[in-house]
C-alpha positions in Angstrom: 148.3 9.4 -95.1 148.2 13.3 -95.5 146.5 14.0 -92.6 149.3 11.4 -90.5 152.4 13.2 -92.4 151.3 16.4 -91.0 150.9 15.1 -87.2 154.3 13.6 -87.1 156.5 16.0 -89.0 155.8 18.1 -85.8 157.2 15.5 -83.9 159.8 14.1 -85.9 161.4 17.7 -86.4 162.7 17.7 -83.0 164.8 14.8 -83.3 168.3 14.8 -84.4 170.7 11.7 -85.4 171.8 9.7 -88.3 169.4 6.8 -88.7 165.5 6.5 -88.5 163.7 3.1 -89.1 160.0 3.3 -89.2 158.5 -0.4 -88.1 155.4 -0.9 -90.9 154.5 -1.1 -94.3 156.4 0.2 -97.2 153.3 3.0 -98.1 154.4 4.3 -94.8 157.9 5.0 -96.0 157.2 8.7 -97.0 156.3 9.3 -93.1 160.0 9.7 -92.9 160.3 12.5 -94.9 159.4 14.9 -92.0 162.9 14.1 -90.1 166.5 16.0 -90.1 168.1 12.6 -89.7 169.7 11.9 -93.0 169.3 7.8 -93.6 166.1 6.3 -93.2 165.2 2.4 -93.5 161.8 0.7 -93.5 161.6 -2.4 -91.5 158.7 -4.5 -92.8 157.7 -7.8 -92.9 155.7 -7.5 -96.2 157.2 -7.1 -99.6 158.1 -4.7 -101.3 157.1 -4.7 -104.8 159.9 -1.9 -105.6 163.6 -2.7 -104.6 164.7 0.6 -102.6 167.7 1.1 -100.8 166.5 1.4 -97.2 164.0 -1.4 -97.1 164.7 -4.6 -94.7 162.2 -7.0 -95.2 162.2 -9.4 -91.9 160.4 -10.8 -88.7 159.4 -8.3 -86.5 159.8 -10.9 -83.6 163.9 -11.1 -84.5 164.8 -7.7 -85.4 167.5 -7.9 -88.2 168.9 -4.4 -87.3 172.0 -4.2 -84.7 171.6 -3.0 -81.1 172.8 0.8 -80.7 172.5 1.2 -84.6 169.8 3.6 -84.8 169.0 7.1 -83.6 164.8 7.0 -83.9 162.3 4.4 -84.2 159.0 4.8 -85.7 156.1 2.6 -85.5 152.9 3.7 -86.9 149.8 1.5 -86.3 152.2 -1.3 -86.0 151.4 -2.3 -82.4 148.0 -2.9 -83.3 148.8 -6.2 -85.6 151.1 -7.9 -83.3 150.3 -10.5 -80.7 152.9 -9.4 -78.3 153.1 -5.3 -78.5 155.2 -5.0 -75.3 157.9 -7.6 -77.0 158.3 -5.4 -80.2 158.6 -2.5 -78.2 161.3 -4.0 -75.8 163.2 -5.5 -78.9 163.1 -2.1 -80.6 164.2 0.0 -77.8 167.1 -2.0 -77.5 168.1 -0.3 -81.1 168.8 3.2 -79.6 171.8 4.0 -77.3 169.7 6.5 -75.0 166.1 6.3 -75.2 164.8 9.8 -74.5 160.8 10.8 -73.4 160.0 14.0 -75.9 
């Protein structure tokens, strides 16, 4: 997890907004750290054994996060457990008002 925190705070600390959602587990979380944007959420479909602000537990098939609500999306190693990676990444997209290539 060290070694991933590292990697992405370099990538993460060029983007600007006000919301991040990362797409994984809740042990992930902390990868969120690394970003200026001020409110993060975890979108998960696993429990969380700690209640924490920020934490949506749903289907990642039916995203339960409105369209044009977020500023950055996150998934790490998430596309690897889905059956349909091109679906999650089409229903995510459709979160962020511009989608920009870094």
């Amino acid at each position: 997890m060290d070694a991933e925190k590292k990697v992405i705070s370099r990538v993460l600390d060029k983007h600007y907004g006000n919301h991040a959602l990362l797409v994984g587990v809740p042990q992930q979380y902390s990868l969120l750290e690394a970003t200026k944007i001020p409110c993060h959420s975890l979108v998960s479909p696993f429990l969380a054994h700690e209640r924490q602000p920020g934490f949506i537990e749903g289907d990642l098939h039916e995203i339960p996060i409105l369209t044009g609500s977020v500023d950055l999306v996150v998934l790490p190693h998430t596309l690897e457990y889905v059956d349909n990676p091109r679906h999650l990444i089409h229903e995510f997209s459709d979160l962020i008002p511009i989608a920009c290539g870094g």
